[in-house]
PARO-403986 format. One record per residue (C-alpha): x, y, z. Coordinates in Angstrom, 1 decimal. Example, Ala and Ser with C-alpha at 12.3 -4.5 7.8 and 13.67 -1.06 7.14 Angstrom:
<atoms>
<atom <12.3,-4.5,7.8>>
<atom <13.7,-1.1,7.1>>
</atoms>
This chain:
<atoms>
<atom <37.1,-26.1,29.3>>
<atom <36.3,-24.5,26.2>>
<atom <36.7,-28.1,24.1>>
<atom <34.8,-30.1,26.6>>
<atom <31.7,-27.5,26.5>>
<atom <31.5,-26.4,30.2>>
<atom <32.7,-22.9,28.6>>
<atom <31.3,-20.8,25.2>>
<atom <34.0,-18.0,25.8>>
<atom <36.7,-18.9,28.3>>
<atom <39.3,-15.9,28.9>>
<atom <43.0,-16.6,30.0>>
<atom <46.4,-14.5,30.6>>
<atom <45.1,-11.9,28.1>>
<atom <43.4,-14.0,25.3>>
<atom <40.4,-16.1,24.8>>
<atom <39.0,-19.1,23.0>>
<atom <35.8,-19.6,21.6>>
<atom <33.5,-22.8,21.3>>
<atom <32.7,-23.0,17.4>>
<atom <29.4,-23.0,17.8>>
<atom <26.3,-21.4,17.9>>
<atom <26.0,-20.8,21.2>>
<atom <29.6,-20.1,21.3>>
<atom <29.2,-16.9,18.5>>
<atom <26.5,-15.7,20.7>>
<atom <28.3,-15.9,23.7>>
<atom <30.8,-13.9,21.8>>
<atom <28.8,-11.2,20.2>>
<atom <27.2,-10.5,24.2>>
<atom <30.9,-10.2,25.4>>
<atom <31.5,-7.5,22.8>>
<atom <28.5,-5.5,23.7>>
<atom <29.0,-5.6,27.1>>
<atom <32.7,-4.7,26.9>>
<atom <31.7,-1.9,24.4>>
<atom <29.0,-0.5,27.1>>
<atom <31.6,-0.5,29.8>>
<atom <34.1,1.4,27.8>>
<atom <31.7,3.3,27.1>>
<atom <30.3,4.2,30.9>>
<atom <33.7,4.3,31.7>>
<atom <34.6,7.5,29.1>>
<atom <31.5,9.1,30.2>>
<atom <33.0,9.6,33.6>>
<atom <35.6,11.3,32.3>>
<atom <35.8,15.1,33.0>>
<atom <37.1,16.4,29.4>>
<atom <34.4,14.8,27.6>>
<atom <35.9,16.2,24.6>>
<atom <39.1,14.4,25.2>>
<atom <36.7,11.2,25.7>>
<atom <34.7,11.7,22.5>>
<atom <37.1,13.5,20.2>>
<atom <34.6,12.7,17.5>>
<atom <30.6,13.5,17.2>>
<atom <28.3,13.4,14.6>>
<atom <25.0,15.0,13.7>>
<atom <22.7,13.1,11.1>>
<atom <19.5,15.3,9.9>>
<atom <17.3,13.7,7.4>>
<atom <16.1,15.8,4.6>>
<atom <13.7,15.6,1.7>>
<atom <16.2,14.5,-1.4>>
<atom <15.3,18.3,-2.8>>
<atom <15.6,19.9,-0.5>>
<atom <18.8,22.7,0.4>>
<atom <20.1,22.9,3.6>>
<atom <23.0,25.0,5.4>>
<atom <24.8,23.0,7.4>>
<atom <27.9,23.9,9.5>>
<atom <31.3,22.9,7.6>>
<atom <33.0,20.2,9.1>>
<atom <35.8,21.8,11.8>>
<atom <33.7,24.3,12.9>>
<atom <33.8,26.7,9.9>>
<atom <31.3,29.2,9.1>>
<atom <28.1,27.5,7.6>>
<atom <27.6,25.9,3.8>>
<atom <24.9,25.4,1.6>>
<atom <24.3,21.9,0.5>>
<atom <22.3,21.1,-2.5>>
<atom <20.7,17.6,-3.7>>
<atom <23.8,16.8,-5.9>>
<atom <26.1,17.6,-3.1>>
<atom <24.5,14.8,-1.1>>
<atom <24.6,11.3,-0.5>>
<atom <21.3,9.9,-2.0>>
<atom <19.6,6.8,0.4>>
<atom <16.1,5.0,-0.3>>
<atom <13.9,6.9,1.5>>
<atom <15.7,10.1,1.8>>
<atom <19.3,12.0,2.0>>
<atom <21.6,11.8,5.1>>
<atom <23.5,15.4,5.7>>
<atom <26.0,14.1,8.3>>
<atom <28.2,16.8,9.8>>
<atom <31.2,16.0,11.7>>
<atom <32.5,18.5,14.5>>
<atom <34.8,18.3,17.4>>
<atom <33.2,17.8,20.3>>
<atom <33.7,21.0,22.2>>
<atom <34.1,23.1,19.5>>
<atom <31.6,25.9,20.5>>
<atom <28.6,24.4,18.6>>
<atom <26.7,22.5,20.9>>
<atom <27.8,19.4,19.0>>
<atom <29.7,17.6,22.8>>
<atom <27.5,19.2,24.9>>
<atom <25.2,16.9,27.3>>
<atom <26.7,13.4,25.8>>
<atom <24.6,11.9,28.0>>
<atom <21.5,11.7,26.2>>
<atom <21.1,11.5,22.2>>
<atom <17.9,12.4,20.6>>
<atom <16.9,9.6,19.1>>
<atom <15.4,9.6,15.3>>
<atom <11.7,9.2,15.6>>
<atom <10.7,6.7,13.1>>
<atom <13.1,8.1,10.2>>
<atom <11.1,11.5,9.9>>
<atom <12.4,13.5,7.3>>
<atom <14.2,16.7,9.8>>
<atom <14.9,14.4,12.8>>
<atom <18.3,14.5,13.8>>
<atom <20.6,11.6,15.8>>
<atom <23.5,13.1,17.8>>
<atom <26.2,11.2,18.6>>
<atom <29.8,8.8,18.2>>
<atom <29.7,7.5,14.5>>
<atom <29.4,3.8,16.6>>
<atom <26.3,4.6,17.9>>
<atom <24.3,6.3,14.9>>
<atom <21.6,3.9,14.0>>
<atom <19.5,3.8,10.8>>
<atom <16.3,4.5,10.8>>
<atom <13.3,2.5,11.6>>
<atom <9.6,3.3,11.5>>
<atom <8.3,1.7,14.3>>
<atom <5.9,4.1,15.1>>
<atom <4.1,3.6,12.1>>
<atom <4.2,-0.1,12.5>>
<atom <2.8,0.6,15.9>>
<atom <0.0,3.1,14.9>>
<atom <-0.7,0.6,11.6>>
<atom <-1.8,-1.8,14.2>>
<atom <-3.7,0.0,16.4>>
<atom <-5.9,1.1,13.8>>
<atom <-6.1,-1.9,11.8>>
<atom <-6.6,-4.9,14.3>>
<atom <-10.5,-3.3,15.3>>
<atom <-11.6,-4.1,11.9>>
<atom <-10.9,-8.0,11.9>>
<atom <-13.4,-7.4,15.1>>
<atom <-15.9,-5.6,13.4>>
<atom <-16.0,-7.2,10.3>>
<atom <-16.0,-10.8,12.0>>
<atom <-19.3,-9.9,13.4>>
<atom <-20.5,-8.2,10.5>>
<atom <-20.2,-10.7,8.0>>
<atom <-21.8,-13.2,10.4>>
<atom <-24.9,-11.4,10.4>>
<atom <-25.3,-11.3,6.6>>
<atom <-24.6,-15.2,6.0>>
<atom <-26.8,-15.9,8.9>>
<atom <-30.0,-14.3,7.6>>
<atom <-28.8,-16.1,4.0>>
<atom <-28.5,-19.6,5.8>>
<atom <-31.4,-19.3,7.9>>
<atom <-33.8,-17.5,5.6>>
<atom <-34.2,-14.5,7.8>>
<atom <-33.8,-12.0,5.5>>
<atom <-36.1,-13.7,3.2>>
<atom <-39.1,-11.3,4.8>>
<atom <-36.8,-8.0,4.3>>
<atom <-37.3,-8.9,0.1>>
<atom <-40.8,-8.3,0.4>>
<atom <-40.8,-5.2,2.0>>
<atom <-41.5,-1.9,0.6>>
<atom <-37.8,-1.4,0.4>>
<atom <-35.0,-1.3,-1.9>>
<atom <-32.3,-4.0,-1.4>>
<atom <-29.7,-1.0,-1.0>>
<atom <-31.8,0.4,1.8>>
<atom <-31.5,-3.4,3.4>>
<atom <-27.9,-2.6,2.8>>
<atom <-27.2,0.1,4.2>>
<atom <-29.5,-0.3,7.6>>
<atom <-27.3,-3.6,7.8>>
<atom <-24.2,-2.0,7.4>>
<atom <-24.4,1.6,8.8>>
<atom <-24.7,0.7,12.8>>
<atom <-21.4,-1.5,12.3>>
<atom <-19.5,1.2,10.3>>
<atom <-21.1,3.6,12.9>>
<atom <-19.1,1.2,15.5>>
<atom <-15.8,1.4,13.6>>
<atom <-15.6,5.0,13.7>>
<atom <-16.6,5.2,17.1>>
<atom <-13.7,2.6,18.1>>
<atom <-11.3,4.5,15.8>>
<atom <-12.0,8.3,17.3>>
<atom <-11.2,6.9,20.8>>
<atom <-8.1,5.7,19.8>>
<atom <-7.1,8.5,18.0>>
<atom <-8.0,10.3,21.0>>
<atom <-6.3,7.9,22.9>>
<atom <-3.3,8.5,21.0>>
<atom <-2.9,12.1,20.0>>
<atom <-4.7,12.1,17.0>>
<atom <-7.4,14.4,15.3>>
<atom <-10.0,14.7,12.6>>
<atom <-7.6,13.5,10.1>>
<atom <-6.6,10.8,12.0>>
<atom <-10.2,9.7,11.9>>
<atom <-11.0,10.5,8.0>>
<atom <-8.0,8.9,7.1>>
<atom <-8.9,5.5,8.7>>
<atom <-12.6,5.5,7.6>>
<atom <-12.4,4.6,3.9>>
<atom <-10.1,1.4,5.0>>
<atom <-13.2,0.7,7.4>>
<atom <-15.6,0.7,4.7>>
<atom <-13.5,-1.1,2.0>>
<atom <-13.2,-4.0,5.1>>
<atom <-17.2,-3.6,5.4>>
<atom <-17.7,-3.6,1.7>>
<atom <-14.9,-6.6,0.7>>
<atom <-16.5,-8.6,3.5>>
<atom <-20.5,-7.9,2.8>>
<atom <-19.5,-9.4,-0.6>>
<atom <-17.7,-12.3,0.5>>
<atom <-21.0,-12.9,2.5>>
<atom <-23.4,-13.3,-0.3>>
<atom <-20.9,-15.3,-2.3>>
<atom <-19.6,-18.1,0.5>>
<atom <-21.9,-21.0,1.4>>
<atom <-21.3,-21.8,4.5>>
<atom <-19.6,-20.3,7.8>>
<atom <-15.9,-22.3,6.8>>
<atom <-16.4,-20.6,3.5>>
<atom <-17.2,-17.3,5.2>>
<atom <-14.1,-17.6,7.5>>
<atom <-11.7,-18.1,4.2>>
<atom <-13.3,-15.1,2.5>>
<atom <-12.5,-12.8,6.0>>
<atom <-9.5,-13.9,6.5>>
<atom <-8.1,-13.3,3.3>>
<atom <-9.6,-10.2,3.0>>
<atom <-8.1,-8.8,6.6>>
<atom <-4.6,-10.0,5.1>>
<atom <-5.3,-8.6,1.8>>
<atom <-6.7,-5.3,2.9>>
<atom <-4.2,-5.3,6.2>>
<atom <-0.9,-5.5,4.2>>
<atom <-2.6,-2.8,1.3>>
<atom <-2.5,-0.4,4.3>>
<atom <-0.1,-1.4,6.2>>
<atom <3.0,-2.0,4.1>>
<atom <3.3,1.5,2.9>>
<atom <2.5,3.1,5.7>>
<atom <5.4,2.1,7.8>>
<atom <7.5,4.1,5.0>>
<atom <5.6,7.1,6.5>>
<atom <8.3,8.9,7.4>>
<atom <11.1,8.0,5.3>>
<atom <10.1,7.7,1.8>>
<atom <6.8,9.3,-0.8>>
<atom <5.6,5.9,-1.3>>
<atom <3.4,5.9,2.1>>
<atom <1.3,7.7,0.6>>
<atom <-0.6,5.2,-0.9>>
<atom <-1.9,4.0,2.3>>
<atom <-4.2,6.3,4.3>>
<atom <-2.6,5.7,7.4>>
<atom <0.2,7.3,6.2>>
<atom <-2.0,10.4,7.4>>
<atom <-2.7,9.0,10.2>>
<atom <1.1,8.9,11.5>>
<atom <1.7,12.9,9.9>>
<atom <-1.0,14.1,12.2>>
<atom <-0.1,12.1,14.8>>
<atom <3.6,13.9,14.6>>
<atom <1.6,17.5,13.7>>
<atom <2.6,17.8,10.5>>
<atom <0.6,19.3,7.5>>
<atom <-1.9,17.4,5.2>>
<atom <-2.5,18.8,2.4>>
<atom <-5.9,18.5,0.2>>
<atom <-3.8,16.6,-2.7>>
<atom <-2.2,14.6,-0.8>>
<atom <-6.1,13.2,1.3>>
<atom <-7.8,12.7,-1.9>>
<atom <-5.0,10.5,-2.8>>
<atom <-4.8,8.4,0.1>>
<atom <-8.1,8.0,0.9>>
<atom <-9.6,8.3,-2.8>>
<atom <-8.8,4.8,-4.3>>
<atom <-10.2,2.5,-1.0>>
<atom <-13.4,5.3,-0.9>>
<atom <-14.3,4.0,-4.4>>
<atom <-13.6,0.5,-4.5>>
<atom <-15.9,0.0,-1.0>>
<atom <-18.6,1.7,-3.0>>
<atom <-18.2,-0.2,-6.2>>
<atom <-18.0,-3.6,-3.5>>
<atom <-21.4,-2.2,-2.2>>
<atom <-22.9,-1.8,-5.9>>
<atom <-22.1,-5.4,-6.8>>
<atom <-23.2,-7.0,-3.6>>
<atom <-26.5,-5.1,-4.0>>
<atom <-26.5,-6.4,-7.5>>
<atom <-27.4,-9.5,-6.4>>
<atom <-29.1,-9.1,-2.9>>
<atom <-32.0,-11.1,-4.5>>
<atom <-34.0,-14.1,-3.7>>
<atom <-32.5,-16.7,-6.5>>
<atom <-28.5,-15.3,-5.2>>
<atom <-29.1,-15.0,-1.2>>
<atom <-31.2,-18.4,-0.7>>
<atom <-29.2,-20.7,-3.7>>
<atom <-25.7,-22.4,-2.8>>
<atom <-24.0,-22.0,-5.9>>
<atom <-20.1,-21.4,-6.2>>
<atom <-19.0,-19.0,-5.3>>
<atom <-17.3,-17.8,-9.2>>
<atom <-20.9,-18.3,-10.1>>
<atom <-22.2,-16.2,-7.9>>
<atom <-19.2,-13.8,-8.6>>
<atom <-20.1,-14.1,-12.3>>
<atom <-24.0,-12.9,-11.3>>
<atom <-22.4,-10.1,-9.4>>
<atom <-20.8,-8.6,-12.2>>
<atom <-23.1,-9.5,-14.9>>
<atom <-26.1,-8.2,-13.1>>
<atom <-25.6,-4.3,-14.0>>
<atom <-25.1,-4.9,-17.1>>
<atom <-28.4,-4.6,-19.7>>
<atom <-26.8,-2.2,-22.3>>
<atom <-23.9,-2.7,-24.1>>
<atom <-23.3,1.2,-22.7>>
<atom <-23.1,-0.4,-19.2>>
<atom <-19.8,-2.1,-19.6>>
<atom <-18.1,1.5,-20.1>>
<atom <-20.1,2.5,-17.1>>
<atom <-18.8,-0.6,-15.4>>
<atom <-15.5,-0.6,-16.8>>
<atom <-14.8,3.0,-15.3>>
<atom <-16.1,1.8,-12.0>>
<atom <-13.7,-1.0,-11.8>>
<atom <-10.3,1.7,-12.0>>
<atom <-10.5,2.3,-8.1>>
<atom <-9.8,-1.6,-7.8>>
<atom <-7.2,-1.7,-10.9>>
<atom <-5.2,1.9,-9.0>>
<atom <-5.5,-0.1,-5.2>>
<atom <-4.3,-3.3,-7.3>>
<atom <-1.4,-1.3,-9.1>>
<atom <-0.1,0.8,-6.6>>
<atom <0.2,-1.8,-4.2>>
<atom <2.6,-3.6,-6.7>>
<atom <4.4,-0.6,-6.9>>
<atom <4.6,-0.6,-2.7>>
<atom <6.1,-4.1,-2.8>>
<atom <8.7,-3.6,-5.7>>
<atom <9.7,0.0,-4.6>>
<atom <12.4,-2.0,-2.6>>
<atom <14.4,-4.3,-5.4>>
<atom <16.5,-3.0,-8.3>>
<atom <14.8,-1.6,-11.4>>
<atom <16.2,-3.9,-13.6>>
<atom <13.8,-6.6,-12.0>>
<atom <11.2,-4.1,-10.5>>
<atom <10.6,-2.3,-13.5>>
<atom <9.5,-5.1,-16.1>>
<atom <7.6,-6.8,-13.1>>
<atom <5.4,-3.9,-12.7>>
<atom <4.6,-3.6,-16.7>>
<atom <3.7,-7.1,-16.6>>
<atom <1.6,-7.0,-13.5>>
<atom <0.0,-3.7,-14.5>>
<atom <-0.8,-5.3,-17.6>>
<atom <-2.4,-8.3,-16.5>>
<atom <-4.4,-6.0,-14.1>>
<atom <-5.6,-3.7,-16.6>>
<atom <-6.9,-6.6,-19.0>>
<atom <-8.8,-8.4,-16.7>>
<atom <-10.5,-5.6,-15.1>>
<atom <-11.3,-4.7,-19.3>>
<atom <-12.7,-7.9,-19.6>>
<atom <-13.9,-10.0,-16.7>>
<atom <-17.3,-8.3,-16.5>>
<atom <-17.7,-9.0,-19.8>>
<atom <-17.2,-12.6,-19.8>>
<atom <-19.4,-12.9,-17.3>>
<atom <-22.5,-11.1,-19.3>>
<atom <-21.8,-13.3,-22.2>>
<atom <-22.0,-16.3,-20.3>>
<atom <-25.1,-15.4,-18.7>>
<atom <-26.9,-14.5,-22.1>>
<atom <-26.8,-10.7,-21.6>>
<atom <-25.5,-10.2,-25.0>>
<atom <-25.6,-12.1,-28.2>>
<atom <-22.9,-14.2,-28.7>>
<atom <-21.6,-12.8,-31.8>>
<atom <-18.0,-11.5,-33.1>>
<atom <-19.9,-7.9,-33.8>>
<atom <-21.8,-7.7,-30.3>>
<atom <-18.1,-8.4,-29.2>>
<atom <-15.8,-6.0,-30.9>>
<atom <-18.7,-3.2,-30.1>>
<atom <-19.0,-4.1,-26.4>>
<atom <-14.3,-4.4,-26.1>>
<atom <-14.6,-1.0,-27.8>>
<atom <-16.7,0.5,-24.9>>
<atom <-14.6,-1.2,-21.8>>
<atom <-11.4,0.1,-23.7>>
<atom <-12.8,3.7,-23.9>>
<atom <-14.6,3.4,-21.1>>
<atom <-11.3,2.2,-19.4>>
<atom <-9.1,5.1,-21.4>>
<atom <-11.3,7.6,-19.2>>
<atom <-11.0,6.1,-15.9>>
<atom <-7.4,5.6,-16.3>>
<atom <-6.5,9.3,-16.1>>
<atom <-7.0,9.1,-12.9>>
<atom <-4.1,7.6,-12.2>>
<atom <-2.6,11.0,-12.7>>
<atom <-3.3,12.0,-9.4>>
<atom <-0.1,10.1,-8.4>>
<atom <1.3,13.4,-9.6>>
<atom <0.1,15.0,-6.4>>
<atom <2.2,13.6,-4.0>>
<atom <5.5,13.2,-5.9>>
<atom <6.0,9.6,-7.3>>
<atom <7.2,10.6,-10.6>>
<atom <10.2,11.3,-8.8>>
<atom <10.6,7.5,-8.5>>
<atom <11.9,4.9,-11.4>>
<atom <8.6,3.1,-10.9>>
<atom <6.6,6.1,-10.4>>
<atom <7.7,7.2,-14.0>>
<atom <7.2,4.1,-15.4>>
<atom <3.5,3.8,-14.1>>
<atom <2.5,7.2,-15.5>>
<atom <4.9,6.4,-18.9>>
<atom <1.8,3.7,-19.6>>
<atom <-1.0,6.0,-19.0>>
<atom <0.1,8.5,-21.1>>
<atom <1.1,11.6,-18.4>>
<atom <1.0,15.6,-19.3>>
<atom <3.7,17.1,-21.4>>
<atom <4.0,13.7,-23.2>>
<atom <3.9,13.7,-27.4>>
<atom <0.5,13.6,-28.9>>
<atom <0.8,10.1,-30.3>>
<atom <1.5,8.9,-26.8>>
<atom <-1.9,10.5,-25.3>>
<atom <-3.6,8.9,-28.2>>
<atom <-1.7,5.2,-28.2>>
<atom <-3.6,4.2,-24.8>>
<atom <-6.9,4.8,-26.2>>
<atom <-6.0,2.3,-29.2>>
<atom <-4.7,0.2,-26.6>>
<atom <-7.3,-0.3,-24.6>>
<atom <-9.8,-0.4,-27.3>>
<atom <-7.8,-2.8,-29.4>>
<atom <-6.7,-5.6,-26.5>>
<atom <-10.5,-5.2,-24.8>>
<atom <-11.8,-6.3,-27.8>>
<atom <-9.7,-8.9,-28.6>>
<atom <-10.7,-10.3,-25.1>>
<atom <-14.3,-9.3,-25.8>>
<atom <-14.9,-11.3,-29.1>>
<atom <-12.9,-14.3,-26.8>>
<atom <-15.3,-13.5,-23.9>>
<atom <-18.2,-14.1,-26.6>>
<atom <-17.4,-17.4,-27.6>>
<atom <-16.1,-19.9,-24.6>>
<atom <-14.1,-19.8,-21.2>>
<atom <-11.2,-21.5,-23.5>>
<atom <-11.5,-18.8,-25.9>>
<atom <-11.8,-15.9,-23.7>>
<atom <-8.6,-17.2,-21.5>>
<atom <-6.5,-17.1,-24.8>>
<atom <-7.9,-14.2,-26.3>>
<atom <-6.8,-12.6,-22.4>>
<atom <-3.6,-13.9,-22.6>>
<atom <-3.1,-12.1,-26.2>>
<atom <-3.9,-8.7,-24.9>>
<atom <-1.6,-9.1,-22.0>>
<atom <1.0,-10.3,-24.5>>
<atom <0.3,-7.0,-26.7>>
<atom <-0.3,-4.7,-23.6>>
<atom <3.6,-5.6,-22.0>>
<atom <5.0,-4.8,-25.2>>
<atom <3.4,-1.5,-25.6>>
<atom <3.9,-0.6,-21.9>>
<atom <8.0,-1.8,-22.7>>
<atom <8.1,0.3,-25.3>>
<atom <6.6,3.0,-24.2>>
<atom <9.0,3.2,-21.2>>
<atom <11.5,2.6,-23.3>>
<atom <11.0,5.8,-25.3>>
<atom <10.6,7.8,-22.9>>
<atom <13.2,6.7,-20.3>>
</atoms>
């Protein structure tokens, strides 16, 4: 029956055959399951459950420093258990005790029901055979990420249809004559449909539990999705341009906060994500001050540096002209730039965008060994850092802002680099919520220079960045040919410093 395929699993006098195929291995896999549920119904019937289950266990998942007592395994009087004692797992440590079932601590009582792990949280337990202990998996934070982050494709759909539609149809051509600034235009455009996004978010944090940090927590993402999409609506030409720069700003900004945050409960890198709060109040646990400014900090800037540049150019010869869209990117972040004082300005205003950029590396590599994580992240930091040195920069040259000279460059890299030397201590703050504790963590603060670090390594940044920003600069001065080779050089030099650097200190 089995060879002429009117079977998958055919059972006879004891044994059984099996189709090699596909269909045959699933057929296969169901009949184990179902066998191993009915042994299992069958031992729960059984009076002595202790006899049935002779062996239980009890999983609690605990913060990697954390001491614990647990009970000794047997039944003995109660341990203490410190971090080297335990078994060390990605996104926290697994204290498994192992007790007779009957013995007097609760361990075989009501077998019926396990409590189940919610999400991975660091202090939920799982009670039961070792067969039927399960890993953990965050799908409540994949489930909250959702709720919270599917509204904003709505909202900023609408949003940035309004703004390209007074552009295409010369509507807002009256507001540019009125006796008001462009960032008042701006911010009566914007404020009724962040106004909305809030509104939608506190009724479903209401809907779901959550509170006033539920509803802080998901606000800077709103306006980084406001700000990222008000942009992309001065610079697209069209509505099929617009609906390229949306999209890939909901998957960009989507994955930035979503992708941490369903490590909520299991491991310290969620914290980059602000919904990473969202889930801890949601579960009633603590936020501390360190921990909001952190989370909520980096998108809070970048949306108002988005804002800045799109105000920038909210002018007659940007809104009304169809240029391409790097040309009007170039206009964008050449047009706050009069001073050769401005690019520091500009240059530390750009750090929010270079810590969202960086950390989010660090969320996607957290996962793969260091030996290929670790020199991935010093290049990608590296090439980060240098183009957010440099890119304003090429664009004021090209425009004429500056004179096109070797001096006007080497002055004007000097400023981004120390400009950029002071903005990068921000990235400090990752101190706060314990990612030096991770090989990637360490290595992202090793490049920045951290406290308690030798003198010459506070002061080999600053000659970093000075020295690789104006190497781009006089580049940036000259040609796009020139400026692309003169980038590449600093990212060459910048990798080797940050490899050394870690290399020292590891």
């Amino acid at each position: 029956m089995v060879a002429a395929g009117e079977a998958e699993v055919l059972i006879r006098d004891g044994a059984f055959r099996v189709a090699d195929t596909r269909k045959g291995q699933a057929a296969l896999a169901e009949l184990r399951d179902a066998v191993t549920a009915y042994n299992d119904y069958l031992m729960r019937q059984e009076p002595d459950q202790a006899a049935a289950f002779p062996v239980v266990v009890d999983l609690r998942y605990v913060s990697q420093t954390e001491v614990v007592r647990v009970g000794a395994p047997g039944g003995g009087g109660p341990t203490t258990t410190t971090p080297a004692d335990r078994t060390t797992e990605p996104g926290g440590t697994a204290t498994p005790t192992t007790t007779p079932s009957g013995d007097g601590d609760g361990a075989g009582s009501g077998f019926g029901g396990f409590p189940s792990l919610p999400g991975g949280a660091f202090g939920g337990t799982q009670s039961g055979t070792p067969g039927e202990l399960t890993p953990p998996f965050p799908l409540g934070s994949l489930v909250l990420a959702f709720a919270f982050l599917l509204p904003m494709n709505v909202v900023i759909q609408a949003y940035g249809s309004t703004v390209i539609g007074e552009r295409i149809n010369r509507r807002g051509e009256p507001l540019l004559v009125a006796p008001v600034s462009p960032a008042d235009i701006v911010v009566g455009k914007t404020l009724p449909y962040f106004l909305g996004a809030a509104v939608v978010t506190a009724v479903i944090a209401a809907a779901v539990g959550g509170g006033v940090v539920t509803v802080a927590a998901v606000l800077p993402i709103a306006a980084l999705f406001l700000a990222t999409t008000f942009v992309g609506a001065l610079l697209a030409r069209s509505y099929k341009e617009l609906t390229f720069v949306t999209v890939a700003v909901s998957v960009g900004l989507t994955a930035y906060a979503f992708v941490p945050a369903v490590f909520t409960e299991v491991h310290p890198i969620a914290a980059i994500s602000p919904l990473s709060l969202v889930v801890q109040d949601l579960q009633g646990q603590p936020v501390g001050a360190g921990e909001f400014v952190f989370s909520t900090l980096p998108a809070t800037l970048a949306a108002a540096v988005c804002f800045a540049l799109g105000i920038g150019i909210y002018r007659e010869e940007d809104l009304f002209t169809q240029r391409p869209i790097p040309a009007k990117l170039g206009d964008a972040l050449a047009a706050p730039l009069s001073r050769p004082r401005d690019v520091a300005l500009w240059t530390v205003l750009f750090i929010p965008f270079v810590l969202v950029a960086e950390l989010f590396t660090l969320a996607l590599l957290f996962v793969l060994p260091t030996s290929i994580s670790v020199p991935v992240l010093l290049v990608a930091i590296a090439l980060v850092e240098e183009v957010a040195k440099s890119i304003h920069v090429r664009a004021a040259f090209a425009r004429g802002v500056f004179e096109r000279s070797t001096r006007t460059g080497l002055l004007v890299g000097a400023l981004a680099g120390a400009g950029f030397f002071v903005g990068e201590k921000l990235l400090l703050v990752v101190q706060l919520v314990g990612l030096p504790e991770l090989v990637l963590g360490r290595a992202t603060l090793a490049t920045v220079g951290a406290a308690g670090m030798p003198l010459w390594m506070l002061v080999a940044p600053l000659a970093l960045h000075v020295g690789t920003a104006a190497l781009s600069a006089v580049g940036a001065s000259r040609d796009e040919t020139s400026y692309l080779v003169a980038l590449a050089g600093a990212v060459v030099v910048h990798v080797a410093y940050n490899l050394t650097v870690v290399t020292s200190v590891a």
